[in-house]
C-alpha positions as CSV (number, residue, x, y, z in Angstrom):
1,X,-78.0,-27.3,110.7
2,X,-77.1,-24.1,108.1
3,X,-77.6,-21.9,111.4
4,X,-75.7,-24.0,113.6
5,X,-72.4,-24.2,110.8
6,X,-72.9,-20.3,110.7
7,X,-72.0,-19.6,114.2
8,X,-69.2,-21.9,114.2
9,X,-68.0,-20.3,111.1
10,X,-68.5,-17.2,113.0
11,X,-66.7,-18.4,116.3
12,X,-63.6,-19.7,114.3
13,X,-63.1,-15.9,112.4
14,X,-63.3,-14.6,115.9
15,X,-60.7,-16.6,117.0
16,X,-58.5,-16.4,113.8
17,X,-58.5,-12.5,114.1
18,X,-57.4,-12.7,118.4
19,X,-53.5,-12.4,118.8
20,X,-52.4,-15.5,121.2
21,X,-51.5,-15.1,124.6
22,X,-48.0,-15.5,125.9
23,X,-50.0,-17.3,128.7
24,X,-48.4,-18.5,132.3
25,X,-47.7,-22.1,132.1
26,X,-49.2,-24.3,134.8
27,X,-48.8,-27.4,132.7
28,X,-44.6,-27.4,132.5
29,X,-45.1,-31.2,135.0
30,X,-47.6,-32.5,132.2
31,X,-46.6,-36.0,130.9
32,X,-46.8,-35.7,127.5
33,X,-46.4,-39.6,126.7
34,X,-49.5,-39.6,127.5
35,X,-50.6,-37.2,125.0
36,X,-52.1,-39.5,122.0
37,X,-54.4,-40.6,119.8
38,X,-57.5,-42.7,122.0
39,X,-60.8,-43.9,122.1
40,X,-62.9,-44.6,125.2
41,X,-65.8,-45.8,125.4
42,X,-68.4,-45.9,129.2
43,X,-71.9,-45.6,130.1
44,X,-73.1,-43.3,132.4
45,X,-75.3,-44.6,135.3
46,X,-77.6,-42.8,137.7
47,X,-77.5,-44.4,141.1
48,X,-79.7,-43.8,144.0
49,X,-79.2,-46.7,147.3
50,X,-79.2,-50.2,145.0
51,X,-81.1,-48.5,142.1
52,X,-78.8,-47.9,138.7
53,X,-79.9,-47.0,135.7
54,X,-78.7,-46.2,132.6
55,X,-78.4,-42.9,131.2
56,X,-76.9,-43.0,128.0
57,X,-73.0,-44.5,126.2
58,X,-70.4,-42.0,126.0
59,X,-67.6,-41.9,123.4
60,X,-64.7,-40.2,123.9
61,X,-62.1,-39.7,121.2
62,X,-58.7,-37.5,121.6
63,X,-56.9,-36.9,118.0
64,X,-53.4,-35.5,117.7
65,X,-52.1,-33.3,114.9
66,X,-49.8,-30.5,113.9
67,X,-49.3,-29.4,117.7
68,X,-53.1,-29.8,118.5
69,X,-56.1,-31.9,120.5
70,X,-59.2,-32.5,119.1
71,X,-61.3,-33.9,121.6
72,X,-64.8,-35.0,120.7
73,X,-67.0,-36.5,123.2
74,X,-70.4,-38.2,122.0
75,X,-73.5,-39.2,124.2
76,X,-76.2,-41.2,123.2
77,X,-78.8,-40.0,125.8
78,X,-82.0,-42.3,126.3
79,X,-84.0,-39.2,127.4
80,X,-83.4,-37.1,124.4
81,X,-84.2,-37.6,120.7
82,X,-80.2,-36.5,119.3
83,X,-76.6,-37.5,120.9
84,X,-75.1,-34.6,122.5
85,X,-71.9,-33.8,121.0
86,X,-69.3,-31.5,122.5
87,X,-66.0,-30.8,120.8
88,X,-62.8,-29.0,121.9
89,X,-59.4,-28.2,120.4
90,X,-55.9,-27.0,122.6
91,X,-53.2,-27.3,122.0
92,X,-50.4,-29.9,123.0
93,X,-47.6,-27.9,124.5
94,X,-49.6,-25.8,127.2
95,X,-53.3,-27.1,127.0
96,X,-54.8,-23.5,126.5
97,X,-57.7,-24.3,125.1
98,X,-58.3,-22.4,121.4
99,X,-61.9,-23.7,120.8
100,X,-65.1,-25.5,121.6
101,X,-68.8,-26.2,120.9
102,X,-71.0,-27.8,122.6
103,X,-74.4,-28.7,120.8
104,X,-77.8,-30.9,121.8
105,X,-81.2,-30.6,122.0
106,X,-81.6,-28.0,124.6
107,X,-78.9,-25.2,123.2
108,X,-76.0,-24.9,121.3
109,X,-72.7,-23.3,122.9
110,X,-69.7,-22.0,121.1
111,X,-66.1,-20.6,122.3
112,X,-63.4,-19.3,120.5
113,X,-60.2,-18.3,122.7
114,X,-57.4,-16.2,122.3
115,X,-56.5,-12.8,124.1
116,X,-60.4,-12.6,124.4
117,X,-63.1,-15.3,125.0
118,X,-66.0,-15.1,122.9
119,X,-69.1,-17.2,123.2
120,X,-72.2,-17.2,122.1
121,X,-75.2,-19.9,123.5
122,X,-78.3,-20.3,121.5
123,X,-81.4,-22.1,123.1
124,X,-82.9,-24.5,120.3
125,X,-85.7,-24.0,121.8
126,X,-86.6,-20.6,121.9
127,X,-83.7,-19.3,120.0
128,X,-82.5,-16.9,122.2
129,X,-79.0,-15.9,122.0
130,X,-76.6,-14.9,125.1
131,X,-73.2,-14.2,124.5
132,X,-70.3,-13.6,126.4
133,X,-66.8,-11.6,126.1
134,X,-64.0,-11.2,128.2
135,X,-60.5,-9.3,127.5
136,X,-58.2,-11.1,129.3
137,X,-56.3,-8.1,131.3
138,X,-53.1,-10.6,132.3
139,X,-51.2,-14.2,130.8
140,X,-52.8,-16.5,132.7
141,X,-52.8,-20.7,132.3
142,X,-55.6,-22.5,132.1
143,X,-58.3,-25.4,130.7
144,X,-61.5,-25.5,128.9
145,X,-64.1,-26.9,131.7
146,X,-65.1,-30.0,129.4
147,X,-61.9,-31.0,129.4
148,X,-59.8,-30.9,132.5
149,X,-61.1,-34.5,132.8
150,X,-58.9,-35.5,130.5
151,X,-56.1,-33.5,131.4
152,X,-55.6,-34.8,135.0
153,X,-55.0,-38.3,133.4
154,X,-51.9,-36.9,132.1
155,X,-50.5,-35.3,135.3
156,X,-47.3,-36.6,137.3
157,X,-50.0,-38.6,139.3
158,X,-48.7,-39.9,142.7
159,X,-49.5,-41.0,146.3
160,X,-50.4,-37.9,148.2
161,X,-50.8,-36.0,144.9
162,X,-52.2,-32.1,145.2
163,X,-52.6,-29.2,143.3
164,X,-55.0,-26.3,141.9
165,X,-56.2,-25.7,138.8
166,X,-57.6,-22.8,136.6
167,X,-60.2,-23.4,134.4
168,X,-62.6,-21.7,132.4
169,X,-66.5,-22.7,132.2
170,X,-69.2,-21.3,130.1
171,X,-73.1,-21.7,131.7
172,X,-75.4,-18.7,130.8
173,X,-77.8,-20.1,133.5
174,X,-75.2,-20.3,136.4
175,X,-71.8,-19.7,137.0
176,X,-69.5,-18.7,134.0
177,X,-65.8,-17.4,134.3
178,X,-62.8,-18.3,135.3
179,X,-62.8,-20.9,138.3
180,X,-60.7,-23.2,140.4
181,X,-60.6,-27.0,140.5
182,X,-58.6,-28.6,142.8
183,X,-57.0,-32.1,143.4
184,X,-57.7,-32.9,147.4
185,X,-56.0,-36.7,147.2
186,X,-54.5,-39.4,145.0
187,X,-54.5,-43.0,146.1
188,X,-53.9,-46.5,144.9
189,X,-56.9,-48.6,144.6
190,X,-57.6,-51.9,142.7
191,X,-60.7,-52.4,140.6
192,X,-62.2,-55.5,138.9
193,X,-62.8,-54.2,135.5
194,X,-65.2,-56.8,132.6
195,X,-62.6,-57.0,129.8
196,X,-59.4,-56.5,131.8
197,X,-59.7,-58.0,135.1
198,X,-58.5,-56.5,138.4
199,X,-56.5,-53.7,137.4
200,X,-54.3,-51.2,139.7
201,X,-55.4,-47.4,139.5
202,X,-54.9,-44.5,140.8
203,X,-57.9,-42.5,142.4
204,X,-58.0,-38.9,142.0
205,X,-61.0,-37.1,144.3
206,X,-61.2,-33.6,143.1
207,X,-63.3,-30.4,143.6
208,X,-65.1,-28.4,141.0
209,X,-65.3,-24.7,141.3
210,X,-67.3,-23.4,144.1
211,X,-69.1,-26.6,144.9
212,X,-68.4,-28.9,147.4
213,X,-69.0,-32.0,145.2
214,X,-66.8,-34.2,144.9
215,X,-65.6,-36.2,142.0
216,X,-63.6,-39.7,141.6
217,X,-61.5,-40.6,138.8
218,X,-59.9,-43.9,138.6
219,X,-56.8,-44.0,136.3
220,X,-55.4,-46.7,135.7
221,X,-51.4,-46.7,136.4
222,X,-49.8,-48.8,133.3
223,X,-51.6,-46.8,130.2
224,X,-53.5,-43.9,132.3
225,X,-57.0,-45.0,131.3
226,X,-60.3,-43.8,132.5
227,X,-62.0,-46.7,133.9
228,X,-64.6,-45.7,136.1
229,X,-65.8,-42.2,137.4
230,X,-68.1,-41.0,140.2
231,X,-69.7,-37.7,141.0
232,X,-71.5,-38.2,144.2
233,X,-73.9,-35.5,144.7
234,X,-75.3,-37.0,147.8
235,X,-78.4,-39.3,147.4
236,X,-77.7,-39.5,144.0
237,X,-74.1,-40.6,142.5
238,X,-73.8,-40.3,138.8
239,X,-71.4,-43.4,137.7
240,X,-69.4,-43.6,134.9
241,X,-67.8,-47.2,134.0
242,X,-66.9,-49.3,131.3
């Protein structure tokens, strides 16, 4: 635990001591109403043919203050021994995301933004240390990776909906940089939910990165909750619902 509040200590002086960037807004169609304090609580599923089981319960909390999101997402994985917990701050007017840290069992990954990203992964099981650094050479707009989930709930959303997105992701064991995802179609579905009954929601199918998986999120249209999510990566579909 000592180690692990040293690098964040160390992560947050790197980003204290980076001047901001005067960064290219692609977030001037956000809907900021829907930009407060929530709590959201699913379970993620595993689901192969008629087969579903359960992987762990996800809590998702977004916190408000001074001009910035906190977002804090904890999992409560049956397979490992801790939750995983993943944190991010950005701020409200543009989204440009100023920190996060991710930490469970396996490793332990932080990111401080600014005119440069730093970040530094640690395994926690061998201890080895990767980092990464990147002088950003131009303004540019974009979101954390663990987060543009989030985000796209408080887009403009609409029949026919489209648009790309930059976003930055952090993997020392496959792709890390600056990527795309993109928004192929928004339409209007209805869904039985357990606590709310049938509810009207809009379904956004996106595309992360490189990948040609495809994920589902269906927001509902009166208060722009998440109520169910689907990653479909072919015989398998990870499911996230209430």
């Amino acid at each position: 635990m000592k180690q692990n509040l040293l690098l964040l200590l160390a992560i947050t002086i790197l980003f204290k001591v980076n001047a901001q960037t005067n960064a290219i807004n692609q977030t001037d169609f956000i809907e900021k109403k829907w930009i407060k304090n929530q709590n959201n609580d699913m379970i993620l599923y595993a689901v192969n043919d008629t087969v579903k089981i359960e992987i762990g319960k996800i809590k998702n909390t977004i916190n408000v203050e001074n001009g910035i999101v906190i977002q804090t997402m904890v999992m409560q994985n049956k397979v490992f021994k801790t939750d995983f917990v993943d944190i991010t701050a950005y701020k409200v007017n543009n989204l440009m995301p100023i920190y996060h840290s991710s930490n469970n069992d396996q490793r332990l990954i932080t990111i401080a933004y600014g005119d440069t990203i730093n970040a530094i992964y640690r395994s926690n099981k061998d201890k080895t240390f990767k980092t990464y650094y990147n002088s950003m050479g131009k303004s540019i707009s974009y979101f954390d990776s663990s987060v543009y989930q989030t985000i796209l709930r408080w887009f403009p959303l609409k029949e026919n909906f489209k648009g790309e997105f930059t976003i930055f992701n952090f993997d020392p064991n496959s792709e890390t940089g600056l990527m795309k995802f993109t928004i192929i179609s928004v339409t209007t579905e209805k869904i039985t939910t357990k606590k709310s009954g049938i509810r009207e929601v809009w379904k956004v199918t996106e595309k992360y990165g490189n990948t040609e998986l495809l994920t589902s999120h269906y927001i509902d249209k009166a208060d722009r909750k998440l109520w169910k999510q689907e990653i479909n990566g072919g015989k398998i579909i990870m499911l996230l619902e209430e």
